[in-house]
py3Dmol code that shows the C-alpha trace and the ligand (Angstrom):
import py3Dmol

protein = """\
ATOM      1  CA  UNK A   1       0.000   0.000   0.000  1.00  0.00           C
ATOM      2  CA  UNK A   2       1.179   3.587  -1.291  1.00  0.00           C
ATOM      3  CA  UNK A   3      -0.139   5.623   1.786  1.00  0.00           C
ATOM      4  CA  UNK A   4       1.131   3.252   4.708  1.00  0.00           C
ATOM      5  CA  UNK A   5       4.718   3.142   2.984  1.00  0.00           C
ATOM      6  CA  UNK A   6       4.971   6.877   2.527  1.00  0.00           C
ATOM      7  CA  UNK A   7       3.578   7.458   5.841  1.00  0.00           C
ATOM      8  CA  UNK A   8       6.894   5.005   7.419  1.00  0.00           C
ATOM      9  CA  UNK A   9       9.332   6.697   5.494  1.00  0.00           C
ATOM     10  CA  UNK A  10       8.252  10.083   6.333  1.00  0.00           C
ATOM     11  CA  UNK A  11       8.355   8.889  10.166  1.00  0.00           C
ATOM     12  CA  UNK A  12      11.766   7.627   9.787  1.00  0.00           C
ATOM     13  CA  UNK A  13      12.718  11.014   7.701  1.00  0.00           C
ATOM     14  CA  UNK A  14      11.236  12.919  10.698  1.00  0.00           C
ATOM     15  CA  UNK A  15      13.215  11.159  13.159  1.00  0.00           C
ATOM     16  CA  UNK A  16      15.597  11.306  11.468  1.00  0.00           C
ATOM     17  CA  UNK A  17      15.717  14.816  11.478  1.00  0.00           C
ATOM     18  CA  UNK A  18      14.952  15.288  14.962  1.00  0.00           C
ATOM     19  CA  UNK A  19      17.573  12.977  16.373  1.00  0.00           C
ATOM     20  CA  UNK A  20      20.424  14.533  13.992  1.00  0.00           C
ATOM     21  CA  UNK A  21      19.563  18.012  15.250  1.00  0.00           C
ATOM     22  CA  UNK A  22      22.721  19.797  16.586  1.00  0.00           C
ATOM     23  CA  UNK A  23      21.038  22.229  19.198  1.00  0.00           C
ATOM     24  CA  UNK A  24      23.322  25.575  20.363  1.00  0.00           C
ATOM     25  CA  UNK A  25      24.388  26.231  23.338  1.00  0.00           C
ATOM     26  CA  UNK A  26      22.609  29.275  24.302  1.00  0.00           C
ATOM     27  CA  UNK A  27      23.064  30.605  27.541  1.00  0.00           C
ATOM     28  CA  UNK A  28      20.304  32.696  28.501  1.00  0.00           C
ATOM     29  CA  UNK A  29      20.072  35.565  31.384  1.00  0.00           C
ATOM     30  CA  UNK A  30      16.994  33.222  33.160  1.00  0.00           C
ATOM     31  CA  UNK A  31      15.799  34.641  36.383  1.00  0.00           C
ATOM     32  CA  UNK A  32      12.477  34.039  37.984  1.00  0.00           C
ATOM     33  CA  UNK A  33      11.049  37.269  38.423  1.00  0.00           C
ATOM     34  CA  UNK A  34       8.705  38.441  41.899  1.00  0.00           C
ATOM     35  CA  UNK A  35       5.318  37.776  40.020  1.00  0.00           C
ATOM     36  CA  UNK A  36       6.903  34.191  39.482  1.00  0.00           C
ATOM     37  CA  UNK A  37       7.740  34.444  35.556  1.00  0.00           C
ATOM     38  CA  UNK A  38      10.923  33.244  34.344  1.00  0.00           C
ATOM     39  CA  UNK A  39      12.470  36.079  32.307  1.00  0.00           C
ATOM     40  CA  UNK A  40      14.996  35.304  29.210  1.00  0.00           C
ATOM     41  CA  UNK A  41      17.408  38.247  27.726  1.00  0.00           C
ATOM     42  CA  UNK A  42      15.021  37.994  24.547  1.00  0.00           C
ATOM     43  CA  UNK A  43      11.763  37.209  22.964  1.00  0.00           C
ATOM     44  CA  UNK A  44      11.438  33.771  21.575  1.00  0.00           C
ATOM     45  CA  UNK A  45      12.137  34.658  17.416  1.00  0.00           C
ATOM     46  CA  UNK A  46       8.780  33.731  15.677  1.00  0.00           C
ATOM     47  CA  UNK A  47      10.045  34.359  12.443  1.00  0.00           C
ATOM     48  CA  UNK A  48       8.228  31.978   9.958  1.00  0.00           C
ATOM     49  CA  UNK A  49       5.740  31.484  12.900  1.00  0.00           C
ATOM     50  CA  UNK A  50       2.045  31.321  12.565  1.00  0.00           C
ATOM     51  CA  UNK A  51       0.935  34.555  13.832  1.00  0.00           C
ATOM     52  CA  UNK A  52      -2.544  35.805  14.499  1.00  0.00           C
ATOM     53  CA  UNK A  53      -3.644  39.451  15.392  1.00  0.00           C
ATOM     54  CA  UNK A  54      -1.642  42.686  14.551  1.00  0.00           C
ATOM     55  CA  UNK A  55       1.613  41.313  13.145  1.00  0.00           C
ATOM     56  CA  UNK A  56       3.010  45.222  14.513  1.00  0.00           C
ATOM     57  CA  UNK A  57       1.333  44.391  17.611  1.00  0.00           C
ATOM     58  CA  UNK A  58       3.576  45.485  21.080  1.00  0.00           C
ATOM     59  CA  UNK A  59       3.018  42.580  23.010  1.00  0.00           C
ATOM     60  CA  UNK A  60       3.956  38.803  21.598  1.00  0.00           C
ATOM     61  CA  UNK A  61       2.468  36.123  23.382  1.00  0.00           C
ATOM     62  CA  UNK A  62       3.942  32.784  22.574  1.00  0.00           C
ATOM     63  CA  UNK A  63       2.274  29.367  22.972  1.00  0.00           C
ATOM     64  CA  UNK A  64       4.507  26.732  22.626  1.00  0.00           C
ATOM     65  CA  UNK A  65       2.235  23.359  22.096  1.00  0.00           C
ATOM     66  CA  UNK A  66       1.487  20.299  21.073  1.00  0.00           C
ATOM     67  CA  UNK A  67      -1.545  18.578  18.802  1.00  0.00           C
ATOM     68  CA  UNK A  68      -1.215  15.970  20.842  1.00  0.00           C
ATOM     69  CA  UNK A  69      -1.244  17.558  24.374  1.00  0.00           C
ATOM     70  CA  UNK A  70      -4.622  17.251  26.015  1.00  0.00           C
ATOM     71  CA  UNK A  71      -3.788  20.293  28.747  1.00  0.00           C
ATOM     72  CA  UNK A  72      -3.335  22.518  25.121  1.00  0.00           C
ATOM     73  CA  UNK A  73      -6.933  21.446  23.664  1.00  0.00           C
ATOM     74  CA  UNK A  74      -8.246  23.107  27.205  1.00  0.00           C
ATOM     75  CA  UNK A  75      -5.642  26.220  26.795  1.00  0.00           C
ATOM     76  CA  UNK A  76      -7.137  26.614  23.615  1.00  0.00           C
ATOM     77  CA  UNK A  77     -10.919  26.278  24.484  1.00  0.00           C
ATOM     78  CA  UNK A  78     -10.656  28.010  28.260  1.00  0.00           C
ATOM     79  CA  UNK A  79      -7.747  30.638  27.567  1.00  0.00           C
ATOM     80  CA  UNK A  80      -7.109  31.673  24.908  1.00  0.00           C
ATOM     81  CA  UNK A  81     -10.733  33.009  23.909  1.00  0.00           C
ATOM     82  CA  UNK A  82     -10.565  35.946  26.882  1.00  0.00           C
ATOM     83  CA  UNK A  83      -7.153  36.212  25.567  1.00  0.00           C
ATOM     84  CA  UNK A  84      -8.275  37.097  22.129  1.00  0.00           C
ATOM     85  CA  UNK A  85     -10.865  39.271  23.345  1.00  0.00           C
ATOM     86  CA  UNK A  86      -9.149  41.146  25.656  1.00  0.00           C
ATOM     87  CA  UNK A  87      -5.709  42.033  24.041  1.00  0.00           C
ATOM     88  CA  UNK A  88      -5.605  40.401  20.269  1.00  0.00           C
ATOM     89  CA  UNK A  89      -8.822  41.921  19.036  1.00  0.00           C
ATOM     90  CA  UNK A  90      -7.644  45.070  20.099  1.00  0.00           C
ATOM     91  CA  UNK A  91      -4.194  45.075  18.390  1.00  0.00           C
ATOM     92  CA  UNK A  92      -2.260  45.096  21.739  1.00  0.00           C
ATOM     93  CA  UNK A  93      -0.858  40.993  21.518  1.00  0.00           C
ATOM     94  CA  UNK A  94       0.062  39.160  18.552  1.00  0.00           C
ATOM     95  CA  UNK A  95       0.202  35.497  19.213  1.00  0.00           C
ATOM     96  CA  UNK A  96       2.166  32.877  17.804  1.00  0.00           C
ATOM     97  CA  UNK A  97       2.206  28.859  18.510  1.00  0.00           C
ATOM     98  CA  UNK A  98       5.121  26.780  18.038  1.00  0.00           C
ATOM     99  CA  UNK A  99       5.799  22.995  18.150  1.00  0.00           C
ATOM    100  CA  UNK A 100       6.915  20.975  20.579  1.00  0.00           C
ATOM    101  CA  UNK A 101       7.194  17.380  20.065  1.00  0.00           C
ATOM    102  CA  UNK A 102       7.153  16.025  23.449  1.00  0.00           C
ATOM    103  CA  UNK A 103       4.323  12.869  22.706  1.00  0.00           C
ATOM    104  CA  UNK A 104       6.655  10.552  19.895  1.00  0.00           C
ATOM    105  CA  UNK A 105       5.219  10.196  16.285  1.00  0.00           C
ATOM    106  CA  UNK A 106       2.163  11.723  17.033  1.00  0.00           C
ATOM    107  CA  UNK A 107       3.381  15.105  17.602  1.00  0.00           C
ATOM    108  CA  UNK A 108       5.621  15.023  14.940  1.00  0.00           C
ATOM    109  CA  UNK A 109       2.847  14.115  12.623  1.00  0.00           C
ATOM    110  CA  UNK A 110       1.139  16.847  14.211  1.00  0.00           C
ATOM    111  CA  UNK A 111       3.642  19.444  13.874  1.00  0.00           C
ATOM    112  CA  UNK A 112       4.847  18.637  10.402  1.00  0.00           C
ATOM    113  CA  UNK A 113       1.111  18.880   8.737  1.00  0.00           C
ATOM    114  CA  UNK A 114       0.496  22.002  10.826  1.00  0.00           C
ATOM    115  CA  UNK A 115       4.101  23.536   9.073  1.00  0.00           C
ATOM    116  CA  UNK A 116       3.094  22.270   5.561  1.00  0.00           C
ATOM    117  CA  UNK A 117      -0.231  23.847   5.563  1.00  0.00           C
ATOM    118  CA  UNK A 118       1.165  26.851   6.819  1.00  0.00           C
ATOM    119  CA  UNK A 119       3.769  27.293   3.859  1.00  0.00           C
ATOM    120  CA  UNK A 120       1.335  26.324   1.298  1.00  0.00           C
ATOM    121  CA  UNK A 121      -2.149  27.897   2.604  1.00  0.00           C
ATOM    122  CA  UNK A 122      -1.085  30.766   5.281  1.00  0.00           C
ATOM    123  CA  UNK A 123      -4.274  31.914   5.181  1.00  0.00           C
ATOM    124  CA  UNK A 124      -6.088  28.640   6.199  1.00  0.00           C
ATOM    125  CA  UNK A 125      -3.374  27.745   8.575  1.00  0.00           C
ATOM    126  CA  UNK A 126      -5.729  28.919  12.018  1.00  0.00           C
ATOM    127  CA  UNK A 127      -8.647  26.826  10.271  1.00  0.00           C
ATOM    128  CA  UNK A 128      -6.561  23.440  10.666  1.00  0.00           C
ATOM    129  CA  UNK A 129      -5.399  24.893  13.198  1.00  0.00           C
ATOM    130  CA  UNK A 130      -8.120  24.930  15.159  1.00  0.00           C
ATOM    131  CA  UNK A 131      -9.341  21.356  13.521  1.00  0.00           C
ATOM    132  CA  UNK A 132      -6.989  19.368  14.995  1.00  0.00           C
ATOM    133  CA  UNK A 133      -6.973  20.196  18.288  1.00  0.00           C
ATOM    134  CA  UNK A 134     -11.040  19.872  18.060  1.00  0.00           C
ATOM    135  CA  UNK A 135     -10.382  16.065  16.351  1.00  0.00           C
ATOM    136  CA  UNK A 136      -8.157  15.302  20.042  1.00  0.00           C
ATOM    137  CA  UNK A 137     -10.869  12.630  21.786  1.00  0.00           C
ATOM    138  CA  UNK A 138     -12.081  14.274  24.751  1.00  0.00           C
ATOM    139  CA  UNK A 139     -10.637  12.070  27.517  1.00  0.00           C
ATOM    140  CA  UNK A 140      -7.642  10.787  25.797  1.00  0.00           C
ATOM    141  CA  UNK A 141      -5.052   8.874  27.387  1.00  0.00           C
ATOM    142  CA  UNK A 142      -1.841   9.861  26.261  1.00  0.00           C
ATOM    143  CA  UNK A 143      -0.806   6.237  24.573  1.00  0.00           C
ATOM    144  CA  UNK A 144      -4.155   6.268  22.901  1.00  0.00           C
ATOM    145  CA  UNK A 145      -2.759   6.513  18.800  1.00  0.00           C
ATOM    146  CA  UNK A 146      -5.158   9.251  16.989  1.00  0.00           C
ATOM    147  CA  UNK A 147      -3.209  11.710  15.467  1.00  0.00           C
ATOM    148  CA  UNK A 148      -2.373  10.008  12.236  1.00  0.00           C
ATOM    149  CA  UNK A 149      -1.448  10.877   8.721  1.00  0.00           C
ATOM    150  CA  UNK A 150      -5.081   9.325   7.786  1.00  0.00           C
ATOM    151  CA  UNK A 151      -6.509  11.788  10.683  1.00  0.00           C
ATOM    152  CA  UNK A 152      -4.446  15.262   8.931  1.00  0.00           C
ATOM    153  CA  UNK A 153      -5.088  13.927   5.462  1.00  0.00           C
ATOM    154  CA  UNK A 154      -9.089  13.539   6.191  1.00  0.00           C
ATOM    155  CA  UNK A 155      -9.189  16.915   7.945  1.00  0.00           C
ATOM    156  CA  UNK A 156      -7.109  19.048   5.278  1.00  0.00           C
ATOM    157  CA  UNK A 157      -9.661  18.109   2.981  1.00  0.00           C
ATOM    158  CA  UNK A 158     -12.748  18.990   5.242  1.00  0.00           C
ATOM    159  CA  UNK A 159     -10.893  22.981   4.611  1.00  0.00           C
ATOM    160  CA  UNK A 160     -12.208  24.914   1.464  1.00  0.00           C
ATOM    161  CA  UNK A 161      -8.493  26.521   0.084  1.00  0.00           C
ATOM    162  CA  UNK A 162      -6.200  23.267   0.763  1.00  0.00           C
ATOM    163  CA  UNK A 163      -5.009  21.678  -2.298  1.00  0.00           C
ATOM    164  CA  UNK A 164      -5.157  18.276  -0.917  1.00  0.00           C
ATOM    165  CA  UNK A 165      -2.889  16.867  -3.672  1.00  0.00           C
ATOM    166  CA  UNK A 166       0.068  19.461  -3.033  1.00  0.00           C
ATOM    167  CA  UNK A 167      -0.365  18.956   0.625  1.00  0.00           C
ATOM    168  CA  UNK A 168      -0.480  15.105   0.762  1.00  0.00           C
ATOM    169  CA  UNK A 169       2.956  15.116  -1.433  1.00  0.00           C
ATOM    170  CA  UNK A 170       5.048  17.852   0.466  1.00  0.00           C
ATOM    171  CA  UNK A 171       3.713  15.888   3.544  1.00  0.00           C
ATOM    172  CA  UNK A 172       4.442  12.336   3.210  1.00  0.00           C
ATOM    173  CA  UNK A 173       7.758  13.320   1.715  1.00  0.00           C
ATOM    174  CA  UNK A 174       8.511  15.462   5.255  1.00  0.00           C
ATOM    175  CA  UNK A 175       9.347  18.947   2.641  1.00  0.00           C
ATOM    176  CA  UNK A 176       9.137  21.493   5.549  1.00  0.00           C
ATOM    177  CA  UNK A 177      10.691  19.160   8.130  1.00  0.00           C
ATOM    178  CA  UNK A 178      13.654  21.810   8.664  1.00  0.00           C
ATOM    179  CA  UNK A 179      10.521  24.306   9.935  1.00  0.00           C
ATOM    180  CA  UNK A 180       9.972  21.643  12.740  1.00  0.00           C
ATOM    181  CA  UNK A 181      13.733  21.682  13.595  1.00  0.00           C
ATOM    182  CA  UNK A 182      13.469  25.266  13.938  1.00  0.00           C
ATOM    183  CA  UNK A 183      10.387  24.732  16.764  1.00  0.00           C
ATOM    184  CA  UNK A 184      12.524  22.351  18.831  1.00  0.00           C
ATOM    185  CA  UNK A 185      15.529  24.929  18.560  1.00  0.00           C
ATOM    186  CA  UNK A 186      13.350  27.291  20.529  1.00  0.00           C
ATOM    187  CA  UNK A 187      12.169  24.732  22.650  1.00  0.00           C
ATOM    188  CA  UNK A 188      16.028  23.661  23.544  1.00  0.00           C
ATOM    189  CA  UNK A 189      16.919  27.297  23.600  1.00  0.00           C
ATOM    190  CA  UNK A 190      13.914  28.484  25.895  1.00  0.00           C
ATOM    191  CA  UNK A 191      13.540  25.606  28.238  1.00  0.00           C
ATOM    192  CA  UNK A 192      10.376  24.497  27.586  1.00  0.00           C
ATOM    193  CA  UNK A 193       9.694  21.356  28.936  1.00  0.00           C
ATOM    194  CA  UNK A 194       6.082  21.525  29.749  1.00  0.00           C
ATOM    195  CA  UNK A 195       2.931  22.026  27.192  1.00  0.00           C
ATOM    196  CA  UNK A 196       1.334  24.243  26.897  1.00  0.00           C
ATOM    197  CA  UNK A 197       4.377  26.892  28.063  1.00  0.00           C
ATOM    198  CA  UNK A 198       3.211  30.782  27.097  1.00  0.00           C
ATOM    199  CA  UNK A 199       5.001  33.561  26.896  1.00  0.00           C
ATOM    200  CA  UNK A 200       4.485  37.074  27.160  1.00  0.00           C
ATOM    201  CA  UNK A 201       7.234  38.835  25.442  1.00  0.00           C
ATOM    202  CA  UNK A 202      10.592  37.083  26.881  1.00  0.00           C
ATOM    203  CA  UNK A 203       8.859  36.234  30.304  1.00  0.00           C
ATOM    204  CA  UNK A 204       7.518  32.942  30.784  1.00  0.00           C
ATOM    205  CA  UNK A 205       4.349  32.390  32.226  1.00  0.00           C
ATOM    206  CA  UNK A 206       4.840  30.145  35.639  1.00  0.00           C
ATOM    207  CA  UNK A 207       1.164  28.406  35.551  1.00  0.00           C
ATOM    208  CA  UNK A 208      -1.139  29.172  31.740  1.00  0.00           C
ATOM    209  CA  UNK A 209      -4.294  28.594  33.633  1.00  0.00           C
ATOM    210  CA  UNK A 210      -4.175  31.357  35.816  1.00  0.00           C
ATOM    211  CA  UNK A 211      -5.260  33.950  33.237  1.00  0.00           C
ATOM    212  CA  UNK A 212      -5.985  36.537  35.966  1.00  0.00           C
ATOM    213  CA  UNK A 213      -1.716  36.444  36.119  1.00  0.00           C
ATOM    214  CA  UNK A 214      -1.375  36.499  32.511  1.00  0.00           C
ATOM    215  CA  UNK A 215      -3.452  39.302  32.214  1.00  0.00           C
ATOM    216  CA  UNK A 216      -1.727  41.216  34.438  1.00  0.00           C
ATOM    217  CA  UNK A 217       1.978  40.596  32.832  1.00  0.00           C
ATOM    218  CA  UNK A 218       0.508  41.548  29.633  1.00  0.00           C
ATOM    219  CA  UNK A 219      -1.020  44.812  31.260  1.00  0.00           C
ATOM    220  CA  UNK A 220       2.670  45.568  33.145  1.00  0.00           C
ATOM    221  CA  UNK A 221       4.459  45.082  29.766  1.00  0.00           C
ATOM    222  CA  UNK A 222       2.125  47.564  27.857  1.00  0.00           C
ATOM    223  CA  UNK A 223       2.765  50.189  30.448  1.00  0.00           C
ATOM    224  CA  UNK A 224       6.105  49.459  30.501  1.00  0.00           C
ATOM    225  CA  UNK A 225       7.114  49.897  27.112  1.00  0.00           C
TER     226      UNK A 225
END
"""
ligand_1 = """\
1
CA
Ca 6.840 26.373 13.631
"""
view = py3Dmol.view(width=600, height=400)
view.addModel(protein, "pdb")
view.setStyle({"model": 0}, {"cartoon": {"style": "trace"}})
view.addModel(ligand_1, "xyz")
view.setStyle({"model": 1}, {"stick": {}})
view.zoomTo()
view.show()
């Protein structure tokens, strides 16, 4: 079978990839700040990032996450709506996500559909998006196998603007694979080793639930620029 074959050999290319990666040594000016936030010499570089909201926006809030992180569905569903509405819609906070590949194949399937749609349909990139993390089973348990190249294929063409043909061959033959490398570099260089991690600007958010706290960083870094 064509699929199943491709599918392998784009898990071993990933893997590949992944486990060749040669990550710099950065070191990084990390303090934990009074209101508990870590705080790095600089902003997390989302250049080539999916960014939503006023790309000339003066506050960047970073999610780094994971398709198949069920703690990221809820971020998504619970936080980031009052984030949206109170700082994105108004053109204070741009947001960007990033990868992170901390659940095996299924994140790296995850990630490397999520990086092909977004270099060949930027503009429908928040629609899958937003479609994948709604496909995670409510209730999941971690080992339970979902996010497949079956599962991506069938959703990219549920979304109007996705040439399915274009995207099935860049992604079973792992084309933007270096874009996922570039996500775990910022998750090597910035410590993340929880999902979902936020940031706001170069501080990182101790716990992403507590929006009441990420509200308030976000307000302190407006009147502080
Ligand atoms: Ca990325």
């Amino acid at each position: 079978m064509k699929k199943s074959n491709s599918s392998v050999k784009l898990l071993v290319i990933i893997t590949i990839a992944i486990i060749g990666l040669i990550v710099a040594l950065v070191l990084l000016n990390n303090a934990k700040n009074p209101d508990g936030a870590a705080s790095f010499s600089n902003t997390p570089n989302i250049e080539g990032q999916p960014i939503i909201g006023d790309k000339n926006a003066p506050i960047t809030v970073i999610e780094f996450g994971d398709f198949k992180c069920p703690a990221c569905k809820s971020w998504g569903e619970n936080i980031y709506p009052q984030l949206e509405k109170d700082f994105i819609d108004n053109g204070n906070v741009k947001f960007a996500y990033v990868n992170v590949l901390f659940h095996g194949v299924e994140s790296q399937v995850g990630s490397l559909a999520a990086e092909t749609v977004l270099k060949q349909s930027p503009e429908n990139y928040w629609a899958f998006h937003q479609a994948l993390f709604a496909a995670q089973p409510a209730n999941q348990r971690h080992d339970e196998p979902w996010l497949t190249a079956e599962k991506v294929l069938e959703i990219v063409s549920e979304i109007d603007g996705i040439d399915v043909e274009q995207f099935e061959a860049s992604f079973l033959d792992a084309e933007y694979v270096s874009e996922v490398e570039k996500d775990v570099q910022l998750i090597e260089e910035y410590e993340v080793n929880l999902t979902p991690t936020i940031f706001i600007n170069n501080k990182m958010v101790e716990d992403p639930f507590d929006y009441e706290k990420i509200k308030s960083l976000i307000e302190k870094e407006l009147e502080g620029r």
